[in-house]
C-alpha positions in Angstrom: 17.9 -28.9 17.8 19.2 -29.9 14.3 17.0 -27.7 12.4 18.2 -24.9 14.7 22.1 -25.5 14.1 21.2 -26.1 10.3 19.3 -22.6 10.3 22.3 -20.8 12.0 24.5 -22.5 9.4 22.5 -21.4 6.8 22.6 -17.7 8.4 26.2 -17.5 8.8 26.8 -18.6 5.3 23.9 -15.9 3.9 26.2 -13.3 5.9 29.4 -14.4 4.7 27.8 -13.9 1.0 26.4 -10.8 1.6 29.6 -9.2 2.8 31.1 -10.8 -0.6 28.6 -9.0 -2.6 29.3 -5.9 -0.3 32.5 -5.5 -1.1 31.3 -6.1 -4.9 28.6 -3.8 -5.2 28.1 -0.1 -5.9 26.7 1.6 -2.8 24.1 2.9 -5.3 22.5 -0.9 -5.8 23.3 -1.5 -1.8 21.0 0.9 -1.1 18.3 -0.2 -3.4 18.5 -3.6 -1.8 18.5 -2.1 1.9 15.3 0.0 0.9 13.7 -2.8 -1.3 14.5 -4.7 2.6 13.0 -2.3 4.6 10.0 -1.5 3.1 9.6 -5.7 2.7 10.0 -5.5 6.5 7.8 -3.0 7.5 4.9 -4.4 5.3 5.2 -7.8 6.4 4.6 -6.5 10.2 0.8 -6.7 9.3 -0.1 -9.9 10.0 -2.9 -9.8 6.7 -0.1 -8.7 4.3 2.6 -11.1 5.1 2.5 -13.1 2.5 2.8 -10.7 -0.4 5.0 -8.1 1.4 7.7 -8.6 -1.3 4.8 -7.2 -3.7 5.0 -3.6 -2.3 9.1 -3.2 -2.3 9.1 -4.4 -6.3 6.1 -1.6 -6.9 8.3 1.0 -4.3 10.8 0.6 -6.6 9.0 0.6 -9.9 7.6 4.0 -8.9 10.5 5.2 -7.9 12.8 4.6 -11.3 9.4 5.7 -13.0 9.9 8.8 -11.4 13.5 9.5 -11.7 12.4 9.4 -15.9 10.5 12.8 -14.9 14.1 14.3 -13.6 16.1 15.6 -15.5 19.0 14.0 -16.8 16.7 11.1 -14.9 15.8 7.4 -16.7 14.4 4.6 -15.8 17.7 2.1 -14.7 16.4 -1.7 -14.6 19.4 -2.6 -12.5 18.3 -0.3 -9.4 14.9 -1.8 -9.7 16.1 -5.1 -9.9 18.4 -4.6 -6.6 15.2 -2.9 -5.0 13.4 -6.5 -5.7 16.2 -8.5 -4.5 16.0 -7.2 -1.0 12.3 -6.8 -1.2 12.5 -10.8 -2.3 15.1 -12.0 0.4 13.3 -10.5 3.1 9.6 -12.0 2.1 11.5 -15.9 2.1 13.1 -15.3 5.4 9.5 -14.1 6.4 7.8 -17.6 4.1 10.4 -19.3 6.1 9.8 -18.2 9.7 6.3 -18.2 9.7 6.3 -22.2 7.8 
């Protein structure tokens, strides 16, 4: 029961951090993070690609600021790629965390 309260404490506090960085961030790098989330997400519902989930959201976002160099006006912005990999990395250690 105490790891229980200890994980919901831990929750809240996650959520009370993310709606700091909410308010801080440009919805441009939100959005990175949300899809670098999502596509963490739907990868890591196959059971044999659980544990390297977070791999595909970092390469989703490589390709996709590789692309954007092809635009015009386009180039290759580190910071979108890096918020991409944030989500894709917070979702893979809830995942490490629910499933140890």
């Amino acid at each position: 029961m105490k790891k229980i309260i200890n994980l919901v404490k831990k929750a809240i506090a996650l959520v009370k951090k993310a709606i700091s960085l909410y308010v801080a961030l440009p919805k441009d790098k939100l959005l990175h993070i949300i899809a670098g989330a999502l596509i963490t997400m739907v990868v890591c519902l196959f059971p044999c690609l659980r544990m390297w989930g977070f791999l595909f959201g970092i390469l989703a976002g490589l390709i996709k600021e590789t692309v954007d160099v092809f635009k015009p006006e386009g180039k290759f912005d580190i910071k979108d790629w890096l918020a991409t990999s944030i989500g894709a990395m917070a979702v893979q250690l809830l995942v490490w965390v629910i499933i140890i």
